[in-house]
N, C-alpha and C positions, 0 to 999 in steps of 0.2 A: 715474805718472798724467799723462797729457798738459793742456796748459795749455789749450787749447780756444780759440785766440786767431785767429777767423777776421779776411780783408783787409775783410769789408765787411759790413752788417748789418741789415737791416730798420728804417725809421723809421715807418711807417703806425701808426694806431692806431682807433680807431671808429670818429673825425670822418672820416677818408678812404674806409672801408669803405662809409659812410654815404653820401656826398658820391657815392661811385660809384655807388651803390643810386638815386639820386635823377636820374642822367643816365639810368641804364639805363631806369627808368621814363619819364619823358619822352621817350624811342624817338628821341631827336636823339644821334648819337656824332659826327658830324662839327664842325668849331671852329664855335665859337658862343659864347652868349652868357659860361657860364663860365672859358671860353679868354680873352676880353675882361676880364672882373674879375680876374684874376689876371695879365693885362699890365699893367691899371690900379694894383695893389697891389704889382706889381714896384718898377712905376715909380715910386713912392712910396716904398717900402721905400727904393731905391738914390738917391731922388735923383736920377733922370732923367728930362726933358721924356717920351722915349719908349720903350717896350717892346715886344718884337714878337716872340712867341711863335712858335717851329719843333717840328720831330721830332728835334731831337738840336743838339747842341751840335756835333756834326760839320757841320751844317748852317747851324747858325749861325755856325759859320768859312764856310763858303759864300759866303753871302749877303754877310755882311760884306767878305768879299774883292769879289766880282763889283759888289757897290753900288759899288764906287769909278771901275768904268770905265764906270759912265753918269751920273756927275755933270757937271753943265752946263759949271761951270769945275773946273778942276784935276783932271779925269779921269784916271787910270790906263790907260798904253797897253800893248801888248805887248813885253816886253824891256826893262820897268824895271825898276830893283834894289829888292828886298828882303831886308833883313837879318833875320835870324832864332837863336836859340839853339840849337845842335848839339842838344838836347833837350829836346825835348816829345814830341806826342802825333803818332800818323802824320797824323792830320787837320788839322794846326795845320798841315801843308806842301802836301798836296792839292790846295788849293783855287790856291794860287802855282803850280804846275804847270800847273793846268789851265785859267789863266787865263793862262800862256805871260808869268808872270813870271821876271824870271833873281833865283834864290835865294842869297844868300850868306850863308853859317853861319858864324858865331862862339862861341867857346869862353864856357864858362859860368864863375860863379864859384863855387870846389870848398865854398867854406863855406854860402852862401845857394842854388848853384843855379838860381841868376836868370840873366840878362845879367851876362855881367865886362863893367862897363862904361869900363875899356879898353878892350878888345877892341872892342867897341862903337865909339869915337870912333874907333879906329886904323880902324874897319872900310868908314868913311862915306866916300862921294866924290860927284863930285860927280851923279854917277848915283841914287845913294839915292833913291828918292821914300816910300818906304816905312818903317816900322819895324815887327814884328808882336812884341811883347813878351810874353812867355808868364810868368805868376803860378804856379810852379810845387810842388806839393803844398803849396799855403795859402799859401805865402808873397809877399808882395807885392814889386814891384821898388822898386826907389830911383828915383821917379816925377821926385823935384825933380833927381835928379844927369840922367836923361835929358834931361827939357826943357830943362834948363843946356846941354845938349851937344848940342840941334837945335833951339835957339830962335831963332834967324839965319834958317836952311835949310827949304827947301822940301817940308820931312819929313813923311809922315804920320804919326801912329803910333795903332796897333791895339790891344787887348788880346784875347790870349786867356786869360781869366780862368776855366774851367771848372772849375778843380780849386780855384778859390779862394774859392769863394762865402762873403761875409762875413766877409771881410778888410779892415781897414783900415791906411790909410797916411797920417801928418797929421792925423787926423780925418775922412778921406774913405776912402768904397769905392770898393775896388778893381773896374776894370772902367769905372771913372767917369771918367779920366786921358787916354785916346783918344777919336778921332773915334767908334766906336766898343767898345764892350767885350761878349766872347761868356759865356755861362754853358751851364755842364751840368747836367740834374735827373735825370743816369741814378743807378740802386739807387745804385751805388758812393758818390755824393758827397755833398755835404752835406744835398741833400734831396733827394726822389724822383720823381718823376710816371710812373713807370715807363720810358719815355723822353722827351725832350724837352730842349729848350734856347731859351736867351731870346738877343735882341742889346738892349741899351741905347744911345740916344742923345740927344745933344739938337738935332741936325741935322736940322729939318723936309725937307728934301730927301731925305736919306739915309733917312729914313723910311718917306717914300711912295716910295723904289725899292727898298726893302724889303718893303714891304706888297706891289707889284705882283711884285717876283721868286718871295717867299713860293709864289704861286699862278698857276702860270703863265704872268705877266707879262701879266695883263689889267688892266682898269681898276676889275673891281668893287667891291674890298675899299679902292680910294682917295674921297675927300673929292671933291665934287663940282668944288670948284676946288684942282688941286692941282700940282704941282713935275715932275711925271714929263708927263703928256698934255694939262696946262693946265685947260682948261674944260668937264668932260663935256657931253654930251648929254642934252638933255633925255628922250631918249625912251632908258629903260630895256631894251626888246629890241636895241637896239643895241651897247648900254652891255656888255649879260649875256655877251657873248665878243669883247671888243674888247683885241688882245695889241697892248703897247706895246714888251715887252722880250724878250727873252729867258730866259724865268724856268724855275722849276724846280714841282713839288708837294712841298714840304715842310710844308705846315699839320699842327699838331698834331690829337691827336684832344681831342673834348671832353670826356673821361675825364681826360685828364693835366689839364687845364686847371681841371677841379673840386678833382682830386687836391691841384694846384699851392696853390689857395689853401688850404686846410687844413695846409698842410706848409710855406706862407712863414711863419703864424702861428707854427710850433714852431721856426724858425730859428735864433733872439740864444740861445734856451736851449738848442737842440743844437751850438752855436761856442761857449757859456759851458762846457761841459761838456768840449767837446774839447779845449779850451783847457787847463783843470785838469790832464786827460792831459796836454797838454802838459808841464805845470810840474813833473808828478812824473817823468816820461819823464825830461828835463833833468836831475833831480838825479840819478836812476839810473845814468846813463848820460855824467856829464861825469868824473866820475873814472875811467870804464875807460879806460885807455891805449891804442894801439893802434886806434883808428875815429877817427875825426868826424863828428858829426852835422850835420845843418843850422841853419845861426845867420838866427835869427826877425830880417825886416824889418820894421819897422812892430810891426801887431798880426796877425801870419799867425790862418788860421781853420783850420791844422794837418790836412790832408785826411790825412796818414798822416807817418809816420817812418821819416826815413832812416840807415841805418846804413852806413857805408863803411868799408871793410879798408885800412889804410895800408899798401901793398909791403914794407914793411922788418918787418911781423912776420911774413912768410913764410907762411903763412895764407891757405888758398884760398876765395873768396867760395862757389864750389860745396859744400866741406863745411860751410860755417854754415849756408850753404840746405839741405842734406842735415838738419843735426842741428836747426835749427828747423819744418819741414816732419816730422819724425819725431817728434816733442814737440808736434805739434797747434799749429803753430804758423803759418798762413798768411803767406806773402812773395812779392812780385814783385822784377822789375827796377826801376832808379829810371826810372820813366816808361819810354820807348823808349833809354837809354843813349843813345851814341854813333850818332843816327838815321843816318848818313853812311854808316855800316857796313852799311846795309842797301841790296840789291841793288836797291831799287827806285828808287834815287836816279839808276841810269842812264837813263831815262827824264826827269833832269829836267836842267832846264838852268840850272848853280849852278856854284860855287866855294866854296872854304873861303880864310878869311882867314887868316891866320897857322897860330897850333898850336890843335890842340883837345883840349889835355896833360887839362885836367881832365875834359872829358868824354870821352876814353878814359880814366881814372883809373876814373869811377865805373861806366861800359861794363863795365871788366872786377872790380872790385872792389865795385861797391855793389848794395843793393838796399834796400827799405823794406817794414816792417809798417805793418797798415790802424790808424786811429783811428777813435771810434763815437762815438755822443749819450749813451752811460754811463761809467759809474765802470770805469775801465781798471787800477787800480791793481796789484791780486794777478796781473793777465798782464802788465804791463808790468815789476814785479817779478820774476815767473820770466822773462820774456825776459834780462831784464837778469843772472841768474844764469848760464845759459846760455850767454850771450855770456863772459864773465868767465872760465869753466869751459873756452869754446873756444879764449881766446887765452893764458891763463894753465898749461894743461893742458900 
């Protein structure tokens, strides 16, 4: 009997079917006013001055990135350094390319999957203006040992927080640690808006060169006196296509934006629930010999689980994926593995600092199963059999 244990899983329920029914009729799909109430109740939710609703969290690494080279002071130029972890997401690099930053990747640590934050300090010179810290499936970084380690220095630091929506570290959310922090609402994560992603900050500047990147880089969606074009114009036909920057179209639709607020409400109880996963996942799976999994920083909000083959049981990460995948058992790679390895990186203009032992470690030996907003027990059980049966057999 297969276990039926897909990576990712439907969270909608009435309120959102509803919520959509209620845009349709109103004949408005473009951002509007319920895209607005659902930045408003981010921003709340997280504890942030500001939210600013896009079409993807790919996009909200975007914005996030390019908002820095039109800040007044301490703007970002071309061919400054940014440090980044050998793995995340291909968008988490993107935008550093194509904003003609020089990228330099550092090796992760093999137990959390964070930033090795050695590697890290070894990695900073005095070029750095950057930091882009990735929260990687739920787990949050070790926020106090970073700012210990660029609290002197002329360092930005970033989050990409997509895969971690409601995580905490210290008592604070994650995402909330950076100039700013990006989030994901695609199916996959912790909530949905069909696609969509949020940036949070509390940098009124970086806001309005948000607001005007968002849409084109005009003036309409800014505050009449405001940080980007100063003191609009009175006269409004003027105002309705006046470009200040260089922006993009990324506004969400106002479907996601209904969607969103119906589905921030189900949030603490679909992370309470993953969480639980989590705690039974842990006991399963700390006695199998042979793997490690990833060890919780903070309070991770556990987007999925990872399992990694240690070399020395001889065990190919290919047949577990064979014999989990054949048992109804959905798995990816951990994130993008060892991003370096991929051919796209000639296009950009990076270095690697030292070694990046453990993210070629997990490149070739790891991969993760999905985590849901329900009771995961009996699939996490036969996964855990499974595994046991593979390395034991």
């Amino acid at each position: 009997m297969k276990i039926n244990y897909s990576l990712a899983s439907p969270t909608w329920g009435e309120e959102e079917y509803n919520a959509m029914q209620n845009v349709i009729a109103s004949g408005n799909f473009t951002m509007g006013k319920n895209v607005l109430v659902y930045e408003e109740s981010f921003a709340k939710k997280f504890g942030s001055k500001y939210s600013i609703m896009v079409n993807s969290g790919s996009s909200a690494n975007l914005l996030a990135v390019a908002a820095l080279f039109y800040k007044n002071e301490n703007a970002l130029k071309k061919g400054d350094e940014v440090i980044v972890p050998a793995v995340s997401w291909a968008t988490t690099y993107y935008p550093l390319y194509q904003y003609g930053l020089k990228i330099k990747f550092v090796d992760i640590n093999l137990l959390t999957l964070n930033l090795d934050l050695d590697c890290l300090k070894d990695a900073i010179s005095d070029k750095t203006r950057l930091i882009f810290a990735v929260n990687l499936l739920g787990n949050p970084n070790d926020y106090n040992a970073i700012n210990e380690i660029i609290k002197d220095k002329n360092i930005i630091l970033l989050e990409d927080n997509c895969e971690s929506m409601g995580a905490d570290y210290e008592g604070k959310k994650t995402g909330s640690f950076g100039l700013m922090g990006t989030y994901s609402s695609f199916f996959s994560h912790h909530i949905s808006t069909m696609e969509g992603g949020m940036i949070n900050t509390n940098d009124e500047e970086i806001y309005h060169i948000l607001l005007s990147l968002r849409a084109h880089g005009w003036t309409r969606q800014l505050p009449d006196v405001n940080k980007v074009s100063g003191k609009k114009s009175n006269n409004w036909f003027e105002e309705s296509w006046n470009f200040v920057l260089p922006g993009y179209n990324v506004r969400p639709l106002e479907l996601s934006g209904a969607i969103g607020i119906e589905q921030l409400k189900k949030l603490d109880s679909f992370v309470e629930i993953r969480r639980r996963n989590a705690e039974y996942f842990k006991k399963q799976f700390e006695s199998i010999s042979g793997i490690t999994t990833q060890k919780e920083i903070g309070k991770s909000s556990w987007f999925g689980f990872s399992i990694i083959l240690l070399p020395e049981t001889g065990k190919k990460r290919d047949d577990l994926v064979e014999l989990l995948m054949k048992n109804g058992v959905e798995c990816r790679p951990i994130v993008s593995g060892n991003f370096t390895k991929n051919k796209v990186i000639s296009y950009f203009d990076y270095e690697i600092s030292g070694e990046l032992s453990n993210s070629d470690l997990i490149d070739k030996h790891g991969l993760f199963i999905g985590n849901h907003h329900y009771d995961l027990t009996g699939q996490i059980a036969s996964v855990a059999e499974l595994v046991k049966k593979f390395l034991y057999n």
